[in-house]
N, C-alpha and C positions, 0 to 999 in steps of 0.2 A: 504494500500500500504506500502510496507515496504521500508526501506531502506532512506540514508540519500540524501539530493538532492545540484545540485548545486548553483549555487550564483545568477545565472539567471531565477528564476521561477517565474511561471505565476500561483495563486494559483486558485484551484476550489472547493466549498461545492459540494459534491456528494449525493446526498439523503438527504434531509430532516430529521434530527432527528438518523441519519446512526450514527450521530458521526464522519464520516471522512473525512478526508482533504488529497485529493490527489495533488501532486505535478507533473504536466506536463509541462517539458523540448523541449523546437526546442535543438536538438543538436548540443553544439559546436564542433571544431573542433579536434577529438583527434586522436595522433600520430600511429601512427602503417597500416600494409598493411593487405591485404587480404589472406589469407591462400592458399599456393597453393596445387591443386588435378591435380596428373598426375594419367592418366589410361593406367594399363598395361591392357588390354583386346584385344589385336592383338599381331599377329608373335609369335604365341607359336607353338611347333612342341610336338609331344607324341607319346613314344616310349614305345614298353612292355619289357617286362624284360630283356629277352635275345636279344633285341636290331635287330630282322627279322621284325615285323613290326613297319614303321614308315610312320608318316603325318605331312607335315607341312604345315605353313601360314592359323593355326586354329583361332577361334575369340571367344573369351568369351562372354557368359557364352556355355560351352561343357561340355559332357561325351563321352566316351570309345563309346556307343553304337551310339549316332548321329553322331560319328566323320568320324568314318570307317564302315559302313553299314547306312549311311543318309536315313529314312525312309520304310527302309526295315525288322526294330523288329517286327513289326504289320502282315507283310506278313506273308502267310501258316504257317508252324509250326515252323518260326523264334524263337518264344519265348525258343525253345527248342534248334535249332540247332543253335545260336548263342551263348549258353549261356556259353561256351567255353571264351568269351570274361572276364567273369565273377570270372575268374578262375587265371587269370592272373594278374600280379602286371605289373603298367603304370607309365609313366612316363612324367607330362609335363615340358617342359623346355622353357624359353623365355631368348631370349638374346637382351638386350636393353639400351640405352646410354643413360647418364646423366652430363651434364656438374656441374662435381661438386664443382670446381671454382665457378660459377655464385651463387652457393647455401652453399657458407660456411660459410655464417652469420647466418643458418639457426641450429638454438637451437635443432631443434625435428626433425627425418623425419621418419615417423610411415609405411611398409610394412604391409597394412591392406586387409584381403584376408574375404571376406563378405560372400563366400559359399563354403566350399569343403565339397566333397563328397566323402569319409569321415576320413576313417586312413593314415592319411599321413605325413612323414617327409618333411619339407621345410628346400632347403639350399641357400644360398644367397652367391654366388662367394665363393663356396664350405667348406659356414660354415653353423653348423646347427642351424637354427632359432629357430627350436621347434618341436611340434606333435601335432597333430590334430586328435582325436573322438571325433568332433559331426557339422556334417552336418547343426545345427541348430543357430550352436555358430560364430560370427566375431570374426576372431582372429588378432591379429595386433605385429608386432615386431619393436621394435626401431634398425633403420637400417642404423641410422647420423654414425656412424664408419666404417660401414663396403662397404657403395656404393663407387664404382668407376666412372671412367669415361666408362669403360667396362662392364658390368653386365651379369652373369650367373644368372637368378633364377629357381629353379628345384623342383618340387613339385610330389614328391614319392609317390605314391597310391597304396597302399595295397590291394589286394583284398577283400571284406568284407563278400564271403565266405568261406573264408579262417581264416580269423581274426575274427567271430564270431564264429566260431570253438573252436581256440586255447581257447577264454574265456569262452568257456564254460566248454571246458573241464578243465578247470584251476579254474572249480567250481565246475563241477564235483570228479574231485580229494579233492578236500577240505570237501565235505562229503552238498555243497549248492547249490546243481542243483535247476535251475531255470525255469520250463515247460511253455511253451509248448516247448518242443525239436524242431519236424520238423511239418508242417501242413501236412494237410490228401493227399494223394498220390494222388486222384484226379488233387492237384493245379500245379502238376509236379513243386513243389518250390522249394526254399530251406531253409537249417535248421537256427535256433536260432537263428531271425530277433531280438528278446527283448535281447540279449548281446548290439547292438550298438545303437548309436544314432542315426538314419536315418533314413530315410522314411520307415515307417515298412513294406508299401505294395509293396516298392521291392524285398520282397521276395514271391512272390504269395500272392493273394488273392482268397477269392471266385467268386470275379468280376473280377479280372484280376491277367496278367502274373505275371512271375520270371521274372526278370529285374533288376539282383542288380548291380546297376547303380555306373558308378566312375566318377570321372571328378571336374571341377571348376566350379560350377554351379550359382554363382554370380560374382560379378565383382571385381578386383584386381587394388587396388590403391596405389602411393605413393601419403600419407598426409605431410605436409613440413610447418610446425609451431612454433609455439616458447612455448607455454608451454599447451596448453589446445585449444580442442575441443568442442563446441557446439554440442552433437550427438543426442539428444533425448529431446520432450516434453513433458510431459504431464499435462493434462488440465484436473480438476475435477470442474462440476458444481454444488452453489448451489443459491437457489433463495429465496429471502424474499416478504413480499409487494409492494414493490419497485424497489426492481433491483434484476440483476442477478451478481455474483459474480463469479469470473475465478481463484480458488487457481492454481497456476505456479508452475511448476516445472521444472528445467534446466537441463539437463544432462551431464557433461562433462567427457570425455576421456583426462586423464589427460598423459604426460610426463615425468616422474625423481618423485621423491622423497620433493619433496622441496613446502613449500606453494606458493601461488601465490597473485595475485591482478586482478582482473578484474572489467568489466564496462558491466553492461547487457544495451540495447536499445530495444526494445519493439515498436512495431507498429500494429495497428489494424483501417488502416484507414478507414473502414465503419462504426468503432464504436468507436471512439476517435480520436479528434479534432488535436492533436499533439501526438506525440508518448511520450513515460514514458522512462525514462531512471532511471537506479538502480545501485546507483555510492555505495551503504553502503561497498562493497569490493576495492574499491580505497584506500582507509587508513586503513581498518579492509581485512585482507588475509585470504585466504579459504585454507581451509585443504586438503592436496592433498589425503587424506583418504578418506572425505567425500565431493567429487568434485559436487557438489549440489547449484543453486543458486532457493530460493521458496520466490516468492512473491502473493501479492492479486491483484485482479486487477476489481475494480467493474462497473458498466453499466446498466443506467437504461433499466428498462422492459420496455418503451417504444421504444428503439430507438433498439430494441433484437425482429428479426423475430424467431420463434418458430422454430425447427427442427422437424419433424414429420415422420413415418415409411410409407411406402408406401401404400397409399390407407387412409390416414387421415389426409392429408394436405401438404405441399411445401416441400422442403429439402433444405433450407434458408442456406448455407457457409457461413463464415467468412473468409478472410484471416489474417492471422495471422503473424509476420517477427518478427525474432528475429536475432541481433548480438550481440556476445559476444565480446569483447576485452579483452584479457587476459596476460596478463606479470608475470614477476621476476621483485623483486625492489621496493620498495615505492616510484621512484621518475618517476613512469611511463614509457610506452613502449619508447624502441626507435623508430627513424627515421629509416622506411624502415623494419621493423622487421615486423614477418606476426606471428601477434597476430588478425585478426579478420576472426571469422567463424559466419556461417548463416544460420536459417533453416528456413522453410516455411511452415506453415502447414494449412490445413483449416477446422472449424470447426464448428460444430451445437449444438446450445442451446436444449438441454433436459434433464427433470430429467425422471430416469427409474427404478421402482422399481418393487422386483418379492415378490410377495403376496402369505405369507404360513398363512393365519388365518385358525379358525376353518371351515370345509365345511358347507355346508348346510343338509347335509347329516350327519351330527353331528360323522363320523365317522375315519376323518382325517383333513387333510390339504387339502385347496384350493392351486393349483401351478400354477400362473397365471402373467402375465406383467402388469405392470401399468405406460402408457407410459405420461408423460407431464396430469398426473392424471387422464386419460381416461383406462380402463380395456381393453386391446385388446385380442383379438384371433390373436392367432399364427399360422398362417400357409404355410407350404413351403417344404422344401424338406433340404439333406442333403447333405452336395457334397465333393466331391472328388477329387485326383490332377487332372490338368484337359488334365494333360498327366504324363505317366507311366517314364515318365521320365523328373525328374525336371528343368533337363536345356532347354528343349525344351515348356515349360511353356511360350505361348505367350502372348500379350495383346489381339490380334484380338478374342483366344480361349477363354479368360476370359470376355472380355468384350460381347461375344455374348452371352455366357451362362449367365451372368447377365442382360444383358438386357433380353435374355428367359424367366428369373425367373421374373422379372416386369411384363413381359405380359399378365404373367399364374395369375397374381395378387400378386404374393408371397411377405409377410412379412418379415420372417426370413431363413435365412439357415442355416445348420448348420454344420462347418468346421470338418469334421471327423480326429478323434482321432488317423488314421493311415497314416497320409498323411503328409503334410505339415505346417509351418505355411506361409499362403500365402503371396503375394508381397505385396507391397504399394498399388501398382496399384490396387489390389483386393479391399482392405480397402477403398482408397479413392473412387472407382464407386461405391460400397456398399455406402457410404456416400449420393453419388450423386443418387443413386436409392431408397434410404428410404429402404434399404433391413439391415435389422438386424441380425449381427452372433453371432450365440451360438459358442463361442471357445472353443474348445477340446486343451489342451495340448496334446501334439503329445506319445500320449501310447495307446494302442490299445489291447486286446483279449490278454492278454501275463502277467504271471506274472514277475519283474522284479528284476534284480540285486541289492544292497543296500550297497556295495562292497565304500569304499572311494574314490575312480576314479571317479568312476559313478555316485555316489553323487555330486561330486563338478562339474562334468560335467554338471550334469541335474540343479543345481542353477544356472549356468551360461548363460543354455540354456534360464530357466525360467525370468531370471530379460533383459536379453537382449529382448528376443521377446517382455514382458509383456507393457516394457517401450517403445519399435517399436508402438504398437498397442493400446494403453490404450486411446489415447488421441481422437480415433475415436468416432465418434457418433452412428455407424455402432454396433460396438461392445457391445453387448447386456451383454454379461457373458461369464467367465471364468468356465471352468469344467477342473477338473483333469485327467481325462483318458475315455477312452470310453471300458464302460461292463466289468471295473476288478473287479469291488466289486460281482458283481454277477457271473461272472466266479467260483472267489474264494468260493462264498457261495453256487456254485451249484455244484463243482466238476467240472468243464470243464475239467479242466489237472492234475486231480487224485493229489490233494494238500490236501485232507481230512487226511493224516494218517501223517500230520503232519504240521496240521489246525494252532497251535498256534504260527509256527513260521512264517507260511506266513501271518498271521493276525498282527504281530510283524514290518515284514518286508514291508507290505502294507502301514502302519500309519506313519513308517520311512520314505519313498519314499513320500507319498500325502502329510500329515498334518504337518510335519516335514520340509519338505523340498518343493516340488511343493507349496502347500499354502502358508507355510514362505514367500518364494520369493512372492509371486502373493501381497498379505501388500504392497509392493513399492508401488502397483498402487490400492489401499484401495480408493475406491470414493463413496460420499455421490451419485452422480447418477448413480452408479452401483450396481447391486447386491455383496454379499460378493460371493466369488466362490465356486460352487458345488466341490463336492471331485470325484463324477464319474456321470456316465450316462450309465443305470438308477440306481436311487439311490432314497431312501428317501424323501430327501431333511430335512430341517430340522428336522423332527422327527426322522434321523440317530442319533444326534447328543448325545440322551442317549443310544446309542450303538456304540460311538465313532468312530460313519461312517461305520461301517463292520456290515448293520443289517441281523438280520436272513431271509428275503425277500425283495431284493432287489427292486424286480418289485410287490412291494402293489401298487394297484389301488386307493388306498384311502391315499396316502401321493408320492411327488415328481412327478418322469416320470416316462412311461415303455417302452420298447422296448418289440413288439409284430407279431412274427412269427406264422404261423401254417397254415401246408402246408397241411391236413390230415382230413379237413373241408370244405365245400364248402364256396368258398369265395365268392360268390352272396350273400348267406344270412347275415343281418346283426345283426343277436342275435349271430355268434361266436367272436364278435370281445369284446376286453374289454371296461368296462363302466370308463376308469380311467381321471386322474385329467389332463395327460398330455402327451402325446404319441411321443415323439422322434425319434423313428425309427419304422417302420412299412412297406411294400411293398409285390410287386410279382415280379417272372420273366418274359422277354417275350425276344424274336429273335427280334434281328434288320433288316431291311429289306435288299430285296432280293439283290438291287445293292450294299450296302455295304460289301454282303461277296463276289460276282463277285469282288469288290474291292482287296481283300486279296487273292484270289484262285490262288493258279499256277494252271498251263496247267494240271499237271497229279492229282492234287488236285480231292479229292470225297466231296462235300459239307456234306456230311451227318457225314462223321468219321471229316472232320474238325470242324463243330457242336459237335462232341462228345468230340473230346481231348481240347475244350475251355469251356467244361459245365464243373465248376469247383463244382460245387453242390456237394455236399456228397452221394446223391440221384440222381443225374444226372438230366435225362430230368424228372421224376416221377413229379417233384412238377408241371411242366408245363403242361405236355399230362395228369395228373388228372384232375385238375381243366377246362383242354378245352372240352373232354370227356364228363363232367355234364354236358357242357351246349354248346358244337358246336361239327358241323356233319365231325370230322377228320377222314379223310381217313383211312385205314391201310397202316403202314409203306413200304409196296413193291409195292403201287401205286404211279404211275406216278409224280401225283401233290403233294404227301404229303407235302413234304418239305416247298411247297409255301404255304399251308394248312398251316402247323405248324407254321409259320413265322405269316403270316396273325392273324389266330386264338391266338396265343399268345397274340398279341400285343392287340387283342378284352378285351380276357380274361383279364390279366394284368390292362388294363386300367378303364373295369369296376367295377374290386374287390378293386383296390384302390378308386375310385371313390364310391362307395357303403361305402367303409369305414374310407374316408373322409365325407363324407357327415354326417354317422352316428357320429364320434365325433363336427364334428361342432355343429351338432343337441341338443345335449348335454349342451350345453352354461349355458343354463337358468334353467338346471334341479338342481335335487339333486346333481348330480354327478358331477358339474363342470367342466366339460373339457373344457379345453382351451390353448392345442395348437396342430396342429396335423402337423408332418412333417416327411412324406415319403422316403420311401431308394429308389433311388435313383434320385438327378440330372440328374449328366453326368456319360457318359463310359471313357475307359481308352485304349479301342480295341475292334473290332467284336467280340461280343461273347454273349451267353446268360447271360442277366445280370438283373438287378432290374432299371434301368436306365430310364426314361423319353427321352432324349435325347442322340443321338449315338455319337460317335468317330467324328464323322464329323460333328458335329453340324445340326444333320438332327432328327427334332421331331417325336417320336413314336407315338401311337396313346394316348398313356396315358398321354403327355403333351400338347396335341392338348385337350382333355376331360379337363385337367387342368385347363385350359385357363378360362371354363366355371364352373365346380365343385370349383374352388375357387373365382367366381368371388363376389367382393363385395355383391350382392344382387343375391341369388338362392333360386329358390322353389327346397325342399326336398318329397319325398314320400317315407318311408321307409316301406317295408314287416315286421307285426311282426305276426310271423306264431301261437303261443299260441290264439292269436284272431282271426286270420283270417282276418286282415285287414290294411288299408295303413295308416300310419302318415303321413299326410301333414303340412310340417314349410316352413314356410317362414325366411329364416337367412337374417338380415342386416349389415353389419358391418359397413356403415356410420354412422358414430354419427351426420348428421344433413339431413335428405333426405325428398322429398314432396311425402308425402303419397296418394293427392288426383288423383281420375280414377285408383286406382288398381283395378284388378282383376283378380282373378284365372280361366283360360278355360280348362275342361275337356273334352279331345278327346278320345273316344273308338273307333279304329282301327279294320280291319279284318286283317289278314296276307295277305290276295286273293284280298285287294281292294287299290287303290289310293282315298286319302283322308279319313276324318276321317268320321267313320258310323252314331255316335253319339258324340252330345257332349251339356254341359251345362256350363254355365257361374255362378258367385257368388262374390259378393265385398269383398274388403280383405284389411288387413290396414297391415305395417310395423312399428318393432318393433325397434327403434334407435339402433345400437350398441348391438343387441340383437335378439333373436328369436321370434318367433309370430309363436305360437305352434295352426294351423288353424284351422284341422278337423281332424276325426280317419273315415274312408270309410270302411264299411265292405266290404269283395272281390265280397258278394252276389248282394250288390247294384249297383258295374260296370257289372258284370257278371250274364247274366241272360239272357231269351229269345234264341237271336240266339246266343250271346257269351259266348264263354266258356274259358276254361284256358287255352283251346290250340289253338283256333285260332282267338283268341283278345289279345291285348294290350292296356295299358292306356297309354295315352301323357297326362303331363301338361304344362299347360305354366301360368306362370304371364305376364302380360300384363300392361301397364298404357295407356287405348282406344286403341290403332292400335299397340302400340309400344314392340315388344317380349323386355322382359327384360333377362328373364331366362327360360328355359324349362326342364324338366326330363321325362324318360319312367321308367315304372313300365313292364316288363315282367315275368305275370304268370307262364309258364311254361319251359321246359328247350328248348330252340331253335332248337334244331337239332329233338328234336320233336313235333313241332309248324305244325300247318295242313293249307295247303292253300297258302306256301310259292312257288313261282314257276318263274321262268326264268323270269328276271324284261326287258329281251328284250333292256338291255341297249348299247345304242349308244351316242357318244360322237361328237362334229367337238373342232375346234380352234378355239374361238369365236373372242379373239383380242388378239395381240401382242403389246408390247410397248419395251423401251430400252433407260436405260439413266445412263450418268456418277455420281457417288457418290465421297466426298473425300476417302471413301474407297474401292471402285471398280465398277465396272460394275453392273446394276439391269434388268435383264429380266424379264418382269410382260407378265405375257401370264392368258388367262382367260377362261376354259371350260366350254362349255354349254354340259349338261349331261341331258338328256328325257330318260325315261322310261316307260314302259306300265301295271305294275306291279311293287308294292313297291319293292327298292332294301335295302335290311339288309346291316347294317356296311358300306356304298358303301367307299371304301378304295382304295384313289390314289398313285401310285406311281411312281416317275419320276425318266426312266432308265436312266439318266446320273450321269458323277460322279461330281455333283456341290451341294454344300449347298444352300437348299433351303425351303421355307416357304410357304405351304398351308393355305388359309385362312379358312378352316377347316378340317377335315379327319375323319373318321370313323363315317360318320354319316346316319341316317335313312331317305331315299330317299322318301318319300309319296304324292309327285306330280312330275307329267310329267315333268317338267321342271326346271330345278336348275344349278344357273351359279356359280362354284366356280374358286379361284382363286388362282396365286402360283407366287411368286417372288423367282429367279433362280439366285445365284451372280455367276457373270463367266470373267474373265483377262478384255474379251474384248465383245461384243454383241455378242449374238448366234441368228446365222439368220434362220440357214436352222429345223427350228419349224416343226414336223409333228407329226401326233397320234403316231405313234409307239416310240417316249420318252417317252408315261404315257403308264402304268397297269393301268387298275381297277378292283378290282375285289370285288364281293358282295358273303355275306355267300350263298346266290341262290345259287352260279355255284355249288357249293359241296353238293347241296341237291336237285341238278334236274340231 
């Protein structure tokens, strides 16, 4: 513990043989008030350039686009005919009083603006404060001279495709163009998103619109203090045989030029008896350079619940309370002067290391977690803003899509490189779900500027985020950018003929600057940070980060596309250490484009101008083609086909190729982590996404739920043998293995229930694989089954109890023989309905009989409410099956009848 203590202490040995003697203070009474926070986030009005449109009594956080067209970007081909808005310079202004009498003892009063978006002049009772590029940065202006009691404030917003224009061309002209110019005509976007600081995917994506967004997208405060701010903690753990230990760090936003004095106070009451107070700056003054106060703070490992990632134990918080008191003067605050500020933070004990030793495969690096000393598999998905436009970034949207990601069992996610860095809110449920983020610094597919603006913009970007977020438990790793290294090493944006300047300018931007900064938050429980994704990982490091193959399988991550292969089979996918991005597309369902459609709207050309693919629909109607019976395009039902079939496809080529990296664990090949493109959407459109615009699961995150659950039987085709791997994966590191067993069912397509089947005892592997049996296809397959009109089911069992199940399908489905009209009928078995503190819950429960197995049996509820099946896309093969679906709606929906659900089975398109 550092730091000198006062007259009044209570002393205590801490550990045994530790050496230390911490000094714990009841605090007395000392001078100074509370820091006052006014929030300007109402009565603003925004006005464009030439002053025809205007709106007032707006509320922050806003943009340009939610202000004046409120949830109409998303409609028909909004993304385009709106984008007029985009084009225009805006203006917010707030006019707001301040008694400034009441506040003229007050030393500091800080104009702190926590998000604009993004080039913009601020003037304050028509002087100018400053300028603003970068969306990412808190800006703050000392504003003790210039407040009245009358207040004008006016925040100029520049258009930012106008103004990434100007800088490029102003790099252009300098002989240092920067590519990718515009993206492919497909994304109808627009140009040179990598000039500014700001959310790169508003300028089109592959997944979604142009939407280049303006506005005040956090919140606007006056701060009113006397010389320093408490803004920022962070907490690095580390642990001996005895206790766990908390190195401190203090952040402070200082005022003026001048040292100061202050008094830290510390409290951790689940885990110290009195709180710690840190008086060493009462007599010894801090540098208003280096506004830093860093002490120790240690606790036995008994009285310290473990933090654990989801799915291997609790997610135990601390709270944590810090006050600073801060002054001018050796002889202490005054009476009445607002020197004290306060943060709150809470936090979870774990150490987390990522393991690059030699493989076992003796032919790279292992890339692996190692969480609280246990080896985990990673696995989860990667996500995205969780709307196309920042200001409208809710808690209900975030927190559902987290709790999604728990259910699906997921680990880790991981925060893409073109988006955001997300809110608190994010970080903290993350905490509270054991879900772990890979952080991307916000650079994306682009190489970038290195220009002195831009640089000191992006440090500033970088130590303010790194220091917001460092102190979570949540937060796994730092990466530098997402696919610049491999961009540049494959030619993406024809940078080859003049390779050594962008490899120049690459090392300037990451290791120069992005890593520098990231060192503030340098923690023995975190990894040191990746430079990109995919990359290396440390065996870049004798090629200075820029290796000649980015995506080696045998060192780091890869990111793994390939659209041009059948994605059922599991011999195309790669054997690597660690797979970061990876997916397919599929269409969201039917009621969410009836959602967006106008009246004269064609669903088919609105499907085409939102499939931003380079390829368009081809990666999707290939892949359905192999293996389901789609219509052709000028029948009736395609549409509904294509959506349906998608979502099949889609869900089971990720599935097949999750399952095959899980499977992988315990081989030569170590993999271990695999996480899928995508989460969430951003709007109806064909996308790579698990979950849609509305919070309504696809069939690939319903398959999820199960393909990642803790404990799954695997059977995988490997066609060179002709035969199925069965594994058993566990990832509980403590599970009772007795009464397992594997049941193998051989199915006819033409029968309910299974024809044949045999049982065999089977044991699980802790934390690990248990690699069971290799079946030749001849030993299911033989007599009356054949490869087109049999399939295998397995399931693990413990006596009666299904734990996990998988199907093995021989041949391509669309021609399977003996498939035929499942004669499916449904009623409304029960209704229920009850209030939440977040809304209304409709639990309705269909009983669905059939007379004939129904394929994929796929529901879907035509109304427009978020809602949750308790499964979806799945293999009908008894008469009778009750599933179930909770509907959130304002208020109870009563009038319940069949024609709210579709069902529909691959049957109908092949009888």
């Amino acid at each position: 513990m550092n730091g000198e203590r006062g007259a009044s202490c209570s002393w205590h040995r801490v550990g045994i043989g530790l050496g230390l003697v911490i000094c714990m203070i009841v605090v007395s009474g000392v001078k100074g008030d509370a820091v006052d926070v006014i929030e300007l986030n109402s009565h603003w009005s925004i006005s464009n350039r030439n002053g025809s449109l205007n709106i007032d009594e707006q509320t922050l956080p806003s943009g340009i686009y939610s202000a004046f067209y409120p949830d109409q970007l998303l409609d028909s081909y909004n993304d385009v005919n709106l984008r007029w808005l985009a084009y225009d310079n805006w203006t917010y202004t707030n006019r707001f009083q301040i008694d400034v009498d009441h506040y003229k003892q007050v030393r500091s009063v800080n104009l702190t603006f926590h998000g604009i978006d993004t080039i913009a002049e601020i003037r304050l009772n028509h002087q100018l404060l400053g300028r603003t590029d970068n969306m990412f940065v808190r800006y703050s202006y000392d504003v003790t001279k210039i407040l009245q009691d009358e207040n004008v404030l006016e925040v100029e917003i520049t258009s930012p495709v106008w103004a990434a224009l100007a800088k490029a061309q102003a790099l252009d002209n300098s002989g240092r163009n920067v590519p990718p110019a515009c993206p492919p005509q497909r994304y109808h976007g627009e140009c040179h998103m990598n000039m500014l600081r700001k959310m790169q995917a508003s300028f089109a994506w592959d997944w979604g619109p142009a939407a280049p967004s303006m506005g005040i997208w956090k919140s606007v405060q006056l701060e009113m203090y006397e010389v320093a701010l408490l803004r920022d903690v962070d907490i690095d753990y580390s642990r001996n045989e005895t206790h766990w230990n908390m190195h401190i760090t203090c952040y402070l936003d200082v005022a003026g030029r001048e040292n100061f004095y202050a008094q830290l106070i510390f409290y951790a009451v689940e885990l110290l008896e009195q709180p710690v107070v840190i008086d060493t700056y009462t007599s010894q003054p801090i540098s208003y350079l280096s506004p830093v106060i860093v002490f120790d703070q240690s606790v036995p490992i008994e009285n310290v619940v473990t933090w654990w990632p989801n799915g291997y134990g609790d997610q135990k918080l601390y709270p944590l309370h810090f006050t600073l008191n801060a002054w001018l003067g050796s002889d202490g605050p005054k009476v009445r002067s607002k020197t004290k500020s306060r943060k709150s933070l809470r936090v979870g004990f774990r150490t987390l290391e990522l393991i690059e030793r030699t493989a076992p495969d003796g032919l790279g690096n292992t890339f692996l977690f190692r969480v609280n000393g246990i080896e985990i598999f990673m696995k989860g998905s990667n996500y995205i803003p969780s709307n196309i436009l920042p200001e409208k970034q809710s808690q209900d949207q975030i927190g559902y899509l987290l709790e999604s990601a728990k259910e699906a069992h997921m680990n880790m996610l991981r925060v893409w490189g073109g988006g955001v860095y997300e809110s608190d809110y994010f970080y903290d449920l993350a905490d509270n779900l054991g879900i772990l983020i890979w952080q991307d610094m916000m650079f994306a597919c682009a190489m970038y500027p290195v220009t002195p603006d831009f640089l000191d913009s992006v440090r500033e970007e970088v130590r303010q985020n790194a220091k917001r977020l460092s102190h979570h438990p949540s937060v796994a790793i730092f990466v530098g950018n997402n696919e610049n290294e491999v961009a540049l090493m494959q030619d993406w944006y024809q940078t080859i003929t003049h390779l050594d300047r962008f490899k120049e300018e690459y090392r300037q931007l990451y290791l120069a600057n992005v890593l520098h900064e990231l060192k503030i938050v340098s923690h023995t429980s975190r990894p040191s940070p990746l430079v990109s994704s995919p990359s290396n990982g440390k065996a870049s490091e004798k090629d200075q980060f820029i290796s000649e193959n980015p995506q080696d399988n045998y060192n780091g991550d890869v990111h793994f596309y390939d659209y041009t292969k059948d994605a059922w089979d599991p011999a195309i996918y790669p054997r690597a250490r660690f797979v970061s991005e990876y997916g397919f597309q599929s269409l969201p369902g039917s009621m969410a484009w009836e959602r967006v459609l106008d009246a004269d709207d064609q669903l088919s050309e609105l499907m085409s101008h939102r499939q931003h693919h380079p390829l368009a629909m081809l990666p999707i109607t290939t892949q359905v083609h192999r293996h389901l019976p789609l219509p052709l395009p000028e029948d009736e039902d395609y549409e509904e086909a294509l959506i349906y079939f998608s979502q099949i496809s889609q869900a089971m080529a990720t599935k097949l190729e999750t399952e095959l990296y899980r499977s992988l664990r315990d081989t030569n090949h170590s993999t271990m982590g695999a996480l899928y493109w995508q989460l969430n959407d951003v709007w109806v459109a064909p996308s790579w996404s698990g979950i849609d615009v509305y919070g309504n699961w696809k069939l690939l995150h319903y398959w999820a739920r199960d393909f990642l659950a803790p404990t799954a039987i695997v059977a995988l085709y490997d066609k060179p043998t002709k035969s199925l791997n069965v594994s058993l994966i566990c990832d509980e590191p403590e599970i009772d293995t007795d009464g397992l067993n594997v049941v193998e069912n051989i199915h006819l397509w033409s029968q309910l229930l299974p024809r044949q089947n045999r049982t065999w005892p089977v044991t699980l592997r802790r934390n690990g694989v248990h690699y069971d049996k290799i079946i030749p296809l001849t030993d299911l397959l033989n007599g009356e089954f054949n490869e087109r009109n049999a399939y295998v089911e397995f399931q693990l069992r413990r006596k009666e109890e299904l734990i996990s199940r998988t199907y093995f399908f021989p041949s391509n489905i669309a021609a399977a023989v003996g498939i035929q009209d499942p004669q499916l009928e449904f009623e409304i078995s029960s209704k229920t309905c009850h209030q939440t503190n977040t809304g209304t819950r409709n639990s309705v429960s269909l009983t669905i009989e059939v007379k004939h197995p129904g394929v994929f049996v796929y529901v879907d509820l035509k109304l427009p409410y978020r809602h949750k099946f308790s499964e979806n896309g799945y293999m009908q093969t008894t008469p009778v099956h009750v599933i179930h679906v909770v509907v959130e709606t304002k208020s109870c929906y009563r009038l319940w009848r069949k024609g709210n659900f579709n069902i529909l089975t691959v049957n109908k398109f092949m009888t």
